[in-house]
VOGU-3710 file (C-alpha; in Angstrom, 3 decimals, decimal comma):
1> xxxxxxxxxx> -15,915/-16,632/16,759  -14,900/-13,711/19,540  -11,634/-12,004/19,676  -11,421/-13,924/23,209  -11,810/-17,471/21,611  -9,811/-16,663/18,828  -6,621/-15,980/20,942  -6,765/-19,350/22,775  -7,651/-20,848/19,481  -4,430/-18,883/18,093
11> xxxxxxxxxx> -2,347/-19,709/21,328  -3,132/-24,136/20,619  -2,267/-23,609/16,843  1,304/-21,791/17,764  2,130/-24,529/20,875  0,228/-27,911/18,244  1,618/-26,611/14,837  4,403/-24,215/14,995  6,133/-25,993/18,182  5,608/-22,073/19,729
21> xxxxxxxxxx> 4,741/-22,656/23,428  2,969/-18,881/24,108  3,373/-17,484/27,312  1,184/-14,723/26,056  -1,058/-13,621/23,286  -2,737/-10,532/23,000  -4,446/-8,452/20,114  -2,011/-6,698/17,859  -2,468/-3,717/15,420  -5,427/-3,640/13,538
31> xxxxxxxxxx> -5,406/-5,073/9,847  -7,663/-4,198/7,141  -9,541/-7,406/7,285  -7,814/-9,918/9,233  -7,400/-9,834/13,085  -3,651/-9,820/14,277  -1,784/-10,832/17,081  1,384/-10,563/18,937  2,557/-13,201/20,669  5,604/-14,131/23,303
41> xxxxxxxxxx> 7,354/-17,451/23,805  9,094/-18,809/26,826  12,571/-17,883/25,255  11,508/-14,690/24,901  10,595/-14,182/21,288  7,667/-12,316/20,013  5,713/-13,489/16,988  3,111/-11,460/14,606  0,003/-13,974/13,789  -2,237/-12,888/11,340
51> xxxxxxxxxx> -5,898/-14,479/11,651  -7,723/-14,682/8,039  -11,026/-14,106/8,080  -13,904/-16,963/6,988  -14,066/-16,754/3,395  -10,217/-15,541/2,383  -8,971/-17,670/-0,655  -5,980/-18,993/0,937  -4,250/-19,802/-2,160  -3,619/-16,480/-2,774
61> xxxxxxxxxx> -2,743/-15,259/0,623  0,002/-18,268/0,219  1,438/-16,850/-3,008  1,764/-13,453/-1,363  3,518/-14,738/1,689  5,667/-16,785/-0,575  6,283/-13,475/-2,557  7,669/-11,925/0,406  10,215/-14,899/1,082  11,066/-14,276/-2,517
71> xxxxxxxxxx> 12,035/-10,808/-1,639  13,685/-11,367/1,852  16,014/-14,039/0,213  16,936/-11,327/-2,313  17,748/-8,747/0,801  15,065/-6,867/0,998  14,051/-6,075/4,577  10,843/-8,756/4,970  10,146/-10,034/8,441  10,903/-13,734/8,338
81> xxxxxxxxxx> 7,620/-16,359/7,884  7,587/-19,221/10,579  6,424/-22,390/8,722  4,807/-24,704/10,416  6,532/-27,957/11,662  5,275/-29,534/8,270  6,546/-26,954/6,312  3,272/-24,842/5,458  2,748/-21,084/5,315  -0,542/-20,982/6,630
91> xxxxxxxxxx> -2,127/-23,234/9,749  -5,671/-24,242/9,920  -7,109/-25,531/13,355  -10,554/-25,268/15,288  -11,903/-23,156/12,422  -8,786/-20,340/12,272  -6,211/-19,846/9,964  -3,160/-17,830/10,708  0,052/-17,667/9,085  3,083/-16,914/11,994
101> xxxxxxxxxx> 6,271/-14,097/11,312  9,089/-12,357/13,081  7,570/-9,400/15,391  9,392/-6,011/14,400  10,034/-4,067/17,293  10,997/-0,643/18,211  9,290/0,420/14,257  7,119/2,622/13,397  4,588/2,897/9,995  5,142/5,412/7,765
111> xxxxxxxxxx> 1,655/6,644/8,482  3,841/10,028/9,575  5,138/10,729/6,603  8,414/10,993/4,411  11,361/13,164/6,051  15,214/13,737/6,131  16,786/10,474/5,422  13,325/8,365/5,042  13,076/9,790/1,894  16,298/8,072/0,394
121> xxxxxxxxxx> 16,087/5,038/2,160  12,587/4,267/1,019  13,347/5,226/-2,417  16,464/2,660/-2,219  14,505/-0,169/-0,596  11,486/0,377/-3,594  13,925/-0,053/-6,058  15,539/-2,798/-4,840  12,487/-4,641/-4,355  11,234/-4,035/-7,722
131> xxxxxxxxxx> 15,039/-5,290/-9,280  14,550/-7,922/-7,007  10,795/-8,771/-8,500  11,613/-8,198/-12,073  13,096/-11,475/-12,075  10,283/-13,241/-10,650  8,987/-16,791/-12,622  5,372/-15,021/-12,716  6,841/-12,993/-15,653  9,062/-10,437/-17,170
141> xxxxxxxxxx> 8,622/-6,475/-16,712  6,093/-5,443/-19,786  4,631/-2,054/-21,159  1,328/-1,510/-20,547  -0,711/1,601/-21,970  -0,736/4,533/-19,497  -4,179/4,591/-19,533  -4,612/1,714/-18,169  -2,385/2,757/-15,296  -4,691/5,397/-14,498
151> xxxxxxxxxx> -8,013/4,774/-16,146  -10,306/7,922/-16,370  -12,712/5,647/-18,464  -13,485/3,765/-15,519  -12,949/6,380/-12,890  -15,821/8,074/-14,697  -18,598/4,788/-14,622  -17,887/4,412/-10,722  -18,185/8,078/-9,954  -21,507/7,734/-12,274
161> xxxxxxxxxx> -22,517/4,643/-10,399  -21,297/6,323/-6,584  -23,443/9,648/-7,445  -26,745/7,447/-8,609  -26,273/5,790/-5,069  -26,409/9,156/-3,646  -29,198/10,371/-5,298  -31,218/7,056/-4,080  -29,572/7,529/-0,328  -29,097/11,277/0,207
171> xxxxxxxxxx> -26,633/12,006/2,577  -27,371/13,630/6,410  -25,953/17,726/5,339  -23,073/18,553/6,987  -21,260/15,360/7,714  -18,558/12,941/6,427  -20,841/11,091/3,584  -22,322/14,880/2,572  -18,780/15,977/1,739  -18,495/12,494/0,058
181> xxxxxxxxxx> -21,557/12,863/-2,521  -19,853/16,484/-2,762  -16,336/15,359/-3,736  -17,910/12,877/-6,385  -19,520/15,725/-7,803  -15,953/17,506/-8,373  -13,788/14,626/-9,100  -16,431/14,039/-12,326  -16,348/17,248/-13,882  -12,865/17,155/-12,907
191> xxxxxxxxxx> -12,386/14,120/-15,232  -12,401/16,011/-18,584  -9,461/17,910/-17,215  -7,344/15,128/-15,371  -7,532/13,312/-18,834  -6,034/16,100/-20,671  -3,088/15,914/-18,012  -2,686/12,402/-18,395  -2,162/12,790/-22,341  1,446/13,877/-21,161
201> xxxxxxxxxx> 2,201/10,709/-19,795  4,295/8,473/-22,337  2,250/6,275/-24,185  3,216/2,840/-22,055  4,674/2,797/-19,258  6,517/-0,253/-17,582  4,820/-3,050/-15,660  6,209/-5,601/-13,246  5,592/-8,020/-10,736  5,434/-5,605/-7,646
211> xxxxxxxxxx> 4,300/-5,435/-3,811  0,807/-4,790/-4,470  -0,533/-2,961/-1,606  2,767/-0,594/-0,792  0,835/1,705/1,268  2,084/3,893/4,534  1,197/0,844/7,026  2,958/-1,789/4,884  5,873/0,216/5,360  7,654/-0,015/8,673
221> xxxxxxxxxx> 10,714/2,632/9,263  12,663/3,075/12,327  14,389/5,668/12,424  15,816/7,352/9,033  16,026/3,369/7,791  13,162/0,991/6,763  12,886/-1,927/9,196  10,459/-4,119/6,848  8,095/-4,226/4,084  4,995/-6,229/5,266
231> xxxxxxxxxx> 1,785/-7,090/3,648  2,663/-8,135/0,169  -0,237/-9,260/-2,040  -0,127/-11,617/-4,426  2,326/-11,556/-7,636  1,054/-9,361/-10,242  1,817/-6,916/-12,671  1,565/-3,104/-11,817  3,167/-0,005/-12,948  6,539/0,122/-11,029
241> xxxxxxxxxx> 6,021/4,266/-11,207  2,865/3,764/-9,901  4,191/1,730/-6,970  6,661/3,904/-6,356  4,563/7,179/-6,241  2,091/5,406/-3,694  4,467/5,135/-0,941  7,058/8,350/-1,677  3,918/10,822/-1,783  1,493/9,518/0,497
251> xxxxxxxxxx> -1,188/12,148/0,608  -0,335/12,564/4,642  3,713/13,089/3,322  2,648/16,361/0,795  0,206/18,144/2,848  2,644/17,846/6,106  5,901/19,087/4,144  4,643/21,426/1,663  8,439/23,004/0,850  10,289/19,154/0,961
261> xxxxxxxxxx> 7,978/17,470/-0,789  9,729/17,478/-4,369  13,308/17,765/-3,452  12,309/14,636/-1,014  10,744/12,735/-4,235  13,889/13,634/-6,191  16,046/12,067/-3,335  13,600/8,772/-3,575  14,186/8,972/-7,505  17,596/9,088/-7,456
271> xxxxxxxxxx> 18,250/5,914/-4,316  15,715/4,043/-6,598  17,524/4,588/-9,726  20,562/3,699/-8,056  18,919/0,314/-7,013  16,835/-0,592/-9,809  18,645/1,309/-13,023  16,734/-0,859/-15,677  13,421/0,711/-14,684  13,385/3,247/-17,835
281> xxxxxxxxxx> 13,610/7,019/-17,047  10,401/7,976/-18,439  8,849/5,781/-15,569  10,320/7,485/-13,211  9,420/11,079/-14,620  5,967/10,227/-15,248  6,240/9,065/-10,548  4,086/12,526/-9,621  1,914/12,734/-12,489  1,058/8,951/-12,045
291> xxxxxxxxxx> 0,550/9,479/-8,729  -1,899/12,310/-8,783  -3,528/10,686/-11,650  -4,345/7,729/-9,428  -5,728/9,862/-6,808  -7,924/11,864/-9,277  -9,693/8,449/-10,247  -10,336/7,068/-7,291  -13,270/6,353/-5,754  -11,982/5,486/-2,145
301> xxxxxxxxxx> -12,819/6,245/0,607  -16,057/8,374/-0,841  -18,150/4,928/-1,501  -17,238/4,010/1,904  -20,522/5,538/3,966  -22,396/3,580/1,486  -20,219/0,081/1,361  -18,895/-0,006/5,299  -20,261/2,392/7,846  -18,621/0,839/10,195
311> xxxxxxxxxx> -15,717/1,456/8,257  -15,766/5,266/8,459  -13,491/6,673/11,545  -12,288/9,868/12,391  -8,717/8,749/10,981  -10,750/7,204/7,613  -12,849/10,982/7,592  -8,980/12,449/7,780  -7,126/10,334/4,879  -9,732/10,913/2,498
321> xxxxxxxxxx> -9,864/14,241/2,953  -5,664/14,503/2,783  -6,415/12,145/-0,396  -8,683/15,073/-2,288  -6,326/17,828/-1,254  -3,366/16,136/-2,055  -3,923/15,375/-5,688  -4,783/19,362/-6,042  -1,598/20,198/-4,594  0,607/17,502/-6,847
331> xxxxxxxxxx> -1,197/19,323/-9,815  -0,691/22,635/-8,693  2,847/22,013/-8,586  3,656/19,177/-11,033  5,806/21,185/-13,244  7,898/22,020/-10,799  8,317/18,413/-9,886  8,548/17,296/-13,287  11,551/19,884/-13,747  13,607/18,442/-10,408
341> xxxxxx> 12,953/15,200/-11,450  14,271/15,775/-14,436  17,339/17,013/-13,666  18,251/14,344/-11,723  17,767/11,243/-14,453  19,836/13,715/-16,988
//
């Protein structure tokens, strides 16, 4: 189906199932695999539609939109779901399926990075969604080993696996999927190393039911306040810390505030604290190592020339870079940061 039908296919499910008569629908920012929409009604209300691709287990994209009423109903700052007039989450019509929200306007992602208030306010609204989502009926908070949280076991088979790809596909010298097979290289003799660092991690650490995909664009601020937490996957049990350290040191947030980087993530630690105090302390300590951990034994985006492509942009060629360089940095200084962070659970 084109973009084109899809938008008058969008614009009879809004007027036939949602009893939203559109007085315009056009294309709205880009997800990572569904096709969005913004859309204006005659009272002057403006709507986010999300359209699901063919193929996307609905069940599960019902769960996470029911996870994020969970949350909003608690008071954290989730953009209200329209049902439809029957009461469902998600519409199907002339082969579409979209599920219908409040439009957030005048907000930003935090795609820009962490800064001056931002850095207190996110670490409040984390926390509170996480107290908020320890109570949910898909289960209790639970230790899980911490190396599971960050498995180098595994990092080490797909870096195996991405660098016998390689070998079969050689990369064009001097371009984006060169300094991909290159970086595979490093991160797997790196691996020996990153494991040693991990050691100093406590042996669990605690798991909840959590967001699931808290990245930079699920994250709208405006101003020094967040606006909304969008995007929520399905409920399942993560590492709070690792959660936590996803958002608060976004790759793009270190390498663009080298000197505020750790008193910022000791501001987030302490508003999270604040709003979630039954997360235990050694969670929050272990936040930076966790977080470079996870970087260390990643794959993504390096397997992306080979997977999708199309997938690789300019702005993909950028984050994956900021992603390598990053987790050096967060090493380089994670004493330091360990120390601050410190101080400020004491």
């Amino acid at each position: 189906m084109s973009a084109e039908s899809d938008v008058m296919v969008a614009a009879g499910i809004l007027a036939l199932l949602y009893r939203i008569t559109p007085t315009a629908v056009s294309e709205g920012p880009a997800g990572t695999a569904t096709r969005n929409y913004v859309a204006e009604d005659r009272e002057g209300g403006r709507w986010f539609v999300k359209a699901y691709p063919h193929g996307t287990d609905m069940e599960q994209e019902r769960q996470a939109l029911a996870l994020g009423e969970a949350a909003r109903a608690a008071g954290v700052p989730v953009p209200a779901v329209r049902r439809t007039v029957s009461g469902e989450l998600i519409a199907s019509a002339g082969g579409l399926s979209v599920s219908v929200t409040e439009y957030v306007a005048d907000a930003e992602t935090a795609e820009g990075g962490l800064s001056g208030g931002r850095w207190a306010s996110v670490g409040e609204t984390v926390g509170r969604l996480h107290r908020v989502l320890a109570r949910h009926p898909a289960g209790p908070p639970r230790p899980v080993a911490a190396r599971e949280v960050c498995d180098v076991a595994r990092a080490g088979r797909r870096l195996e696996e991405l660098l016998a790809r390689w070998v079969a596909v050689p990369p064009a010298p001097g371009g984006f999927a060169a300094w991909c097979a290159r970086t595979a290289k490093q991160r797997r003799a790196a691996l020996l190393e990153v494991a040693a660092r991990l050691e100093k991690l406590p042996g669990s650490l605690t798991a909840q039911i959590v967001h699931g995909d808290l990245a930079s664009p699920n994250l709208l601020l405006r101003g020094e306040t967040v606006a909304a937490v969008i995007d929520f996957r399905p409920p399942g049990h993560r590492s709070a810390a690792w959660e936590l350290g996803r958002i608060v040191l976004d790759p793009r947030t270190v390498l663009a505030r080298p000197d505020d980087w750790i008193p910022g993530l000791a501001r987030a630690v302490d508003s999270y604290r604040t709003a979630h105090p039954e997360l235990p302390p050694e969670d929050l300590l272990a936040v930076p190592r966790v977080a470079a951990g996870y970087l260390a034994c990643s794959v993504y985006p390096l397997s992306e020339p080979l997977n999708d492509p199309a997938a690789v942009t300019p702005a993909l060629e950028a984050y994956g870079r900021a992603r390598h360089e990053a987790a050096d940095v967060m090493w380089e200084h994670l004493d330091e940061a360990e120390e601050v962070l410190r101080d400020v659970l004491r």
